[in-house]
NULO-249379 format. One record per residue (C-alpha): residue number from 1; residue in three letters; y, z, x. Coordinates in nm, 2 decimals. Last residue first. Layout:
N
> NUM	ALA	Y	Z	X;
...
END
This chain:
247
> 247	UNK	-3.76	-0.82	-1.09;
> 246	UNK	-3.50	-0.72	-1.40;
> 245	UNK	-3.22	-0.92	-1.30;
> 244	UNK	-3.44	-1.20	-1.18;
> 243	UNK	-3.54	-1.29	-1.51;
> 242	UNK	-3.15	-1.21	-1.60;
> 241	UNK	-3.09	-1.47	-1.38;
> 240	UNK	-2.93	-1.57	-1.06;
> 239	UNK	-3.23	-1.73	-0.90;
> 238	UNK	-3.23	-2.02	-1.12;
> 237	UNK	-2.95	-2.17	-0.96;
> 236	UNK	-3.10	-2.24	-0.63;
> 235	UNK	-3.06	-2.00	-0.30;
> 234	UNK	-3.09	-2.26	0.01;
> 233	UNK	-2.99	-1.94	0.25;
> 232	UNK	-2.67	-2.11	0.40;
> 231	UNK	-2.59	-1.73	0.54;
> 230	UNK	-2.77	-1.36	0.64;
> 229	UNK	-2.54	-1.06	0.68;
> 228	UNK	-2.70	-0.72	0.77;
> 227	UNK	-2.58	-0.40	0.74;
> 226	UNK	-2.24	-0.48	0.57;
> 225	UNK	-2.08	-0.10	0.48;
> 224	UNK	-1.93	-0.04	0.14;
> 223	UNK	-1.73	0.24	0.15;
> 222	UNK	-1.61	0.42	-0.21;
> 221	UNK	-1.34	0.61	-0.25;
> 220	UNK	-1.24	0.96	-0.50;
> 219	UNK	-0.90	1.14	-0.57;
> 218	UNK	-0.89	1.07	-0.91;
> 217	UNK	-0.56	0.84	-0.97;
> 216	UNK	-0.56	0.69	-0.61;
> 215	UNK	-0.94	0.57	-0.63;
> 214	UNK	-1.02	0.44	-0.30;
> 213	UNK	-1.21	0.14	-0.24;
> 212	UNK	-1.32	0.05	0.14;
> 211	UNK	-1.49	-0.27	0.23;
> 210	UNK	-1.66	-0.26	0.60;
> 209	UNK	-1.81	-0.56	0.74;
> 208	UNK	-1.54	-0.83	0.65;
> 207	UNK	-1.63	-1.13	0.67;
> 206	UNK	-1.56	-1.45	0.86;
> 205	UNK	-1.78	-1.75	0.85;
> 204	UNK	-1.88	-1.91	1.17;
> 203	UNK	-2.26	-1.79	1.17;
> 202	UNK	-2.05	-1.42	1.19;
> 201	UNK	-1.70	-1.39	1.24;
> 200	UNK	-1.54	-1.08	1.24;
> 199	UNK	-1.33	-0.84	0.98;
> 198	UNK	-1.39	-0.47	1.08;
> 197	UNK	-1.22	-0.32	0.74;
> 196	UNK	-1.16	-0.46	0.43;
> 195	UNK	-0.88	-0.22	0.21;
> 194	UNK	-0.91	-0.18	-0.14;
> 193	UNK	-0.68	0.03	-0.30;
> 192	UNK	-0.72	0.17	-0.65;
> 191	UNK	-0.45	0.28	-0.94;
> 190	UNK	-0.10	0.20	-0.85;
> 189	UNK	0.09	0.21	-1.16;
> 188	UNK	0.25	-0.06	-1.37;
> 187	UNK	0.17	0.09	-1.68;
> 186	UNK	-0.11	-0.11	-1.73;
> 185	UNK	-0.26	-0.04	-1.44;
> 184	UNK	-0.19	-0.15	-1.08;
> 183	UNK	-0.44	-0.25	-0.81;
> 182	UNK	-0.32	-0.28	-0.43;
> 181	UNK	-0.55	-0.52	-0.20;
> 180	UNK	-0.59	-0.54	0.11;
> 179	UNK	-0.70	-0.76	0.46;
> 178	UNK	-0.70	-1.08	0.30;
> 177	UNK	-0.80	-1.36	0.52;
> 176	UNK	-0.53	-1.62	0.55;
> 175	UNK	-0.64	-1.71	0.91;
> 174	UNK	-0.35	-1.61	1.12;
> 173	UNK	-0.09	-1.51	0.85;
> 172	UNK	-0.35	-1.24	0.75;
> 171	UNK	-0.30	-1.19	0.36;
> 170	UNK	-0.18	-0.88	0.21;
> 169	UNK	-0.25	-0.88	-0.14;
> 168	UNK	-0.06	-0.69	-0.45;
> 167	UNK	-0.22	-0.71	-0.76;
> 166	UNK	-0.09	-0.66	-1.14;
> 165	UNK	-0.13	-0.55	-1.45;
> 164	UNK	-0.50	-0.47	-1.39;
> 163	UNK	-0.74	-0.39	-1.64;
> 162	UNK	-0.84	-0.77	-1.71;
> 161	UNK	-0.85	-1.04	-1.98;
> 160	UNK	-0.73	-1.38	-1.89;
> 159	UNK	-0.60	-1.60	-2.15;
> 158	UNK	-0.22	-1.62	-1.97;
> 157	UNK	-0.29	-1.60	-1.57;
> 156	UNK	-0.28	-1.23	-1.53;
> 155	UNK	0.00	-1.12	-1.27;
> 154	UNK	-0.05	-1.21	-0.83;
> 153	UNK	0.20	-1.04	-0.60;
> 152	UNK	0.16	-1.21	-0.22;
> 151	UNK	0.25	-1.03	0.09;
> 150	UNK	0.19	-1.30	0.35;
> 149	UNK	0.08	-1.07	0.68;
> 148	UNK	0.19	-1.09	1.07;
> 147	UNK	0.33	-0.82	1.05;
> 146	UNK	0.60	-0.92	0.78;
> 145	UNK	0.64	-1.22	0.54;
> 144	UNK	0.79	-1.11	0.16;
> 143	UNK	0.72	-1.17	-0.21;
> 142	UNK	0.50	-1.48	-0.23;
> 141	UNK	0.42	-1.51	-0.56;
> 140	UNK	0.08	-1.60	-0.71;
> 139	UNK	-0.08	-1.63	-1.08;
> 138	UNK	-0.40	-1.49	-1.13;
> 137	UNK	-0.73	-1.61	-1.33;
> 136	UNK	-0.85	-1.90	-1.14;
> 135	UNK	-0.69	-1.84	-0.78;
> 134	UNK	-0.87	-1.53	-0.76;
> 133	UNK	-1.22	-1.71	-0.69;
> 132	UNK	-1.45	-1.49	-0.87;
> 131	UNK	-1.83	-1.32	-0.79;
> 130	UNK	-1.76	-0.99	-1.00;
> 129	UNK	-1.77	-0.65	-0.82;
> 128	UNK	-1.42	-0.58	-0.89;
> 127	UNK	-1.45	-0.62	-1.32;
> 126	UNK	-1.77	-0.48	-1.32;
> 125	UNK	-1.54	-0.16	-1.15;
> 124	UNK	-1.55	0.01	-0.75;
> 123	UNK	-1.50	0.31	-0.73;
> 122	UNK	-1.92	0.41	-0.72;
> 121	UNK	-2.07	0.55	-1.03;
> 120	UNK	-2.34	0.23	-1.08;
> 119	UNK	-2.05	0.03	-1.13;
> 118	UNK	-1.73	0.23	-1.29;
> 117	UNK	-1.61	0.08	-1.62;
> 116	UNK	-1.29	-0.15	-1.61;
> 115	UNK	-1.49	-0.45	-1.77;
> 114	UNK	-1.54	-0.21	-2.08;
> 113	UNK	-1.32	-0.43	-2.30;
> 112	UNK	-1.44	-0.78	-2.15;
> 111	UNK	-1.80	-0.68	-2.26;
> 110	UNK	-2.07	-0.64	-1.99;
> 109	UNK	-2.39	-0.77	-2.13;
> 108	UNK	-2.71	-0.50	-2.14;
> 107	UNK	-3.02	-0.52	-1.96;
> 106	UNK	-3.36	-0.36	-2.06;
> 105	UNK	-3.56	-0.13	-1.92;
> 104	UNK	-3.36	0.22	-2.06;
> 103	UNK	-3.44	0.39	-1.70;
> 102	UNK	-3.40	0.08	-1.54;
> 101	UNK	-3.07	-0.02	-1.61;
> 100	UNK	-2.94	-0.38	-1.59;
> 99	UNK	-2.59	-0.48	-1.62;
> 98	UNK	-2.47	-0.81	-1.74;
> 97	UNK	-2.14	-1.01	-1.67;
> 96	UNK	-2.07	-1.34	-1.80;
> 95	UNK	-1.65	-1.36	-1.73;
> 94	UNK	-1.67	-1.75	-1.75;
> 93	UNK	-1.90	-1.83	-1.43;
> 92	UNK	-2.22	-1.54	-1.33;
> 91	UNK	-2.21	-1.20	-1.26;
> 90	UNK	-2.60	-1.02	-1.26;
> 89	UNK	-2.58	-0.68	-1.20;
> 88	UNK	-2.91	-0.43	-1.09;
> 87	UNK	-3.03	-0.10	-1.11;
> 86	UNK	-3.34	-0.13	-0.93;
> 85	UNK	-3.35	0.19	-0.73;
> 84	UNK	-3.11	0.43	-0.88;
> 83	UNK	-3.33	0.74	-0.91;
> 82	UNK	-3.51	0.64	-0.58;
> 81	UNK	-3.22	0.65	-0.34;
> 80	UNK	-3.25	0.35	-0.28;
> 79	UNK	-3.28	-0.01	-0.33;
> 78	UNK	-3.01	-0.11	-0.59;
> 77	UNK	-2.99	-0.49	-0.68;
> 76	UNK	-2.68	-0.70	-0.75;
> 75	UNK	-2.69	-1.05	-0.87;
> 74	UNK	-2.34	-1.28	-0.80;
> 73	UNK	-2.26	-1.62	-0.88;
> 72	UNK	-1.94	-1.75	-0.90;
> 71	UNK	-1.78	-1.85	-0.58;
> 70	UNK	-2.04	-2.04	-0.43;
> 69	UNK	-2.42	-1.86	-0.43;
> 68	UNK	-2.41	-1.47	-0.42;
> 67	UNK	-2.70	-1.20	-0.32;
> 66	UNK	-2.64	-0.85	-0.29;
> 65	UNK	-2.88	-0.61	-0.18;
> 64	UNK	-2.79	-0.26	-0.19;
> 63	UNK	-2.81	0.11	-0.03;
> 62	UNK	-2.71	0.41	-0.15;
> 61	UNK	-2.52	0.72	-0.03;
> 60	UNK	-2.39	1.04	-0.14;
> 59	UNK	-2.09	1.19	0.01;
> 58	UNK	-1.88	1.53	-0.04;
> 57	UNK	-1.51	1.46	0.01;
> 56	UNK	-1.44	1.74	-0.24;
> 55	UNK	-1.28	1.47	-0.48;
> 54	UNK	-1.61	1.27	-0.43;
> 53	UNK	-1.69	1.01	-0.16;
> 52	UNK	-1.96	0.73	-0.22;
> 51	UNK	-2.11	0.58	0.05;
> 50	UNK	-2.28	0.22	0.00;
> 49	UNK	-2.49	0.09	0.25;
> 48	UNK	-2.55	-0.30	0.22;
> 47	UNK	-2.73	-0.57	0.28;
> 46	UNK	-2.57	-0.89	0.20;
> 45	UNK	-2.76	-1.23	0.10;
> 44	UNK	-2.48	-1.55	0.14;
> 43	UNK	-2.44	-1.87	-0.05;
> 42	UNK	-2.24	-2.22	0.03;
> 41	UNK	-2.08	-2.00	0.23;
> 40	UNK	-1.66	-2.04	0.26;
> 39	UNK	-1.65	-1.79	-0.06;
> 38	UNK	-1.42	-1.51	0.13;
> 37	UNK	-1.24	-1.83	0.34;
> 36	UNK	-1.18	-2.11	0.03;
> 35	UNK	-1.06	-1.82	-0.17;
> 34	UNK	-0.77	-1.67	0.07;
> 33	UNK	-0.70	-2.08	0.09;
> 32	UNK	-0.64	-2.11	-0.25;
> 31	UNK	-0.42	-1.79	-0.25;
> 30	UNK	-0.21	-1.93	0.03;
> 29	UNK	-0.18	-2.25	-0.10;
> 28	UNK	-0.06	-2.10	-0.45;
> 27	UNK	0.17	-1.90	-0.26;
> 26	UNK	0.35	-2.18	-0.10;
> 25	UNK	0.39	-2.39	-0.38;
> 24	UNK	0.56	-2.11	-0.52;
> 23	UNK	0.79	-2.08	-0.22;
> 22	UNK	0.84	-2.47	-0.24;
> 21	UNK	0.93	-2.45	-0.63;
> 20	UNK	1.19	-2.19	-0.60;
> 19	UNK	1.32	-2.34	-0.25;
> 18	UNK	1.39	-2.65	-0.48;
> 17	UNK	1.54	-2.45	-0.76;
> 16	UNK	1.78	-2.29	-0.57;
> 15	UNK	1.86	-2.65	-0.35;
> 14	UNK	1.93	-2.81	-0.72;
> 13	UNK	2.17	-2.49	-0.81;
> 12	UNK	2.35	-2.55	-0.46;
> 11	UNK	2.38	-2.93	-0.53;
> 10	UNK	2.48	-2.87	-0.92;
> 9	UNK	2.81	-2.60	-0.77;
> 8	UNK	2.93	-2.87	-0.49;
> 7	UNK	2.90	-3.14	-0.78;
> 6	UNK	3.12	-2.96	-1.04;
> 5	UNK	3.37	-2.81	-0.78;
> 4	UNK	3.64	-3.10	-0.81;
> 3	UNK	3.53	-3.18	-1.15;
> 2	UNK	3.66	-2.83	-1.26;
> 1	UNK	3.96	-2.84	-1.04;
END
C-alpha cells in the first residue's frame, strides 16, 4: 500500500512547492514593478506643502523642494516658514543619509540607529524620506488579491537595518502603483500608515499628489501635498551633495 500511494503523495508535495515558488515569483515581480513606476523618472523636482497635524488636530505648515535623480538620490530643502528655511537632507545609495541644520551651520550624517528619528518634526522618519527602491532591502509575499489590490507583506532582507518589522503594501492590480503602506514595529505592531492620495499621470509618469502619514501610536499625521511636478530635468550627479546641502 505504501508504494501504491508513494507517487500520488510526491506529485502533490511537488505541485506544493511549485505554486510556493510561482507565488513568490509573483511577488517579487510585483514589487519590482511597484519600483520601476514611483522611480519611472530619470529625475524629478517636487514642490511641496507640508501640513503637519498635532494630537489636538492643530496644523502648521511648511513648504519644500525636493529634488531626486533615479532611485537613490534625494536632497531635501525647506523654504518656509522662516525658522525652518534651509534645513535640508541629502539621501544618497548605501543608507548615506545627512541632515543639515541651519541654526548649528553645519551638516550631520544620519546613523542607522537614529534612522527612525522624526524629519524636520513631521511623521514621516530619515528612514521614510530616503530615495530607495524597496525591492533592495525587503523581501515580498503575496498574501491575498482583493479590490482590485495585491496585498504584499515585505520582512528585512537579512543585513538590512530598519525600525520596521514589517510592511504591509497594497498594490493597484491595474498599474501596480501602491496606494498604502502599513508600518509595524518591533513588536509586531502597527505604528504609521501611509496612504497616497490623488494618484494621476503627469508628463506620462504617475504620482501621487497627496501623501498622507499618520502616526497610530501618538495620535499625529503628516500631509504632503505636490504643488508643482517638473520631470527629465537633466540633474547631474554632482548636484546631490553636501555642497549643495548647505546652498
Amino acid at each position: 500500500m505504501k508504494k501504491v500511494f508513494l507517487i500520488p503523495l510526491l506529485s502533490v508535495v511537488l505541485i506544493i512547492t511549485a505554486n510556493m515558488k510561482a507565488v513568490a515569483q509573483d511577488a517579487a515581480a510585483i514589487l519590482l514593478k511597484v519600483d520601476n513606476i514611483i522611480n519611472a523618472p530619470k529625475d524629478q523636482l517636487l514642490s511641496t506643502t507640508i501640513t503637519i497635524f498635532d494630537k489636538a488636530s492643530k496644523q502648521s505648515v511648511r513648504t519644500m523642494d525636493m529634488k531626486q535623480k533615479g532611485s537613490d538620490k534625494r536632497l531635501v530643502k525647506f523654504l518656509t516658514p522662516s525658522d525652518q528655511k534651509g534645513i535640508g537632507f541629502l539621501s544618497l545609495p548605501n543608507d548615506n543619509m545627512t541632515v543639515y541644520l541651519p541654526a548649528f551651520g553645519k551638516t550631520r550624517k544620519i546613523a542607522s540607529s537614529v534612522k527612525n528619528s522624526k524629519f524636520a518634526g513631521t511623521d514621516f522618519s530619515y528612514e521614510d524620506m530616503e530615495a530607495k527602491k524597496y525591492s533592495a532591502k525587503w523581501i515580498p509575499k503575496l498574501t491575498t488579491t482583493a479590490n482590485g489590490h495585491y496585498v504584499l507583506e515585505l520582512t528585512p532582507k537579512s543585513g538590512i537595518i530598519t525600525d520596521y518589522s514589517k510592511l504591509i503594501m497594497y498594490v493597484r492590480t491595474a498599474d501596480n502603483y501602491p496606494v498604502k503602506i502599513e508600518h509595524y514595529d518591533k513588536s509586531g505592531k502597527l505604528y504609521k500608515v501611509l496612504t497616497d492620495n490623488n494618484i494621476v499621470k503627469i508628463g506620462g509618469y504617475t504620482i501621487a499628489k497627496e501623501l498622507v502619514m499618520e502616526d497610530k501610536k501618538n495620535g499625529t499625521k503628516t500631509k504632503m501635498t505636490i504643488t508643482s511636478a517638473k520631470f527629465d530635468n537633466g540633474f547631474k550627479d554632482d548636484l546631490f551633495c553636501e555642497r549643495e546641502l548647505i546652498k
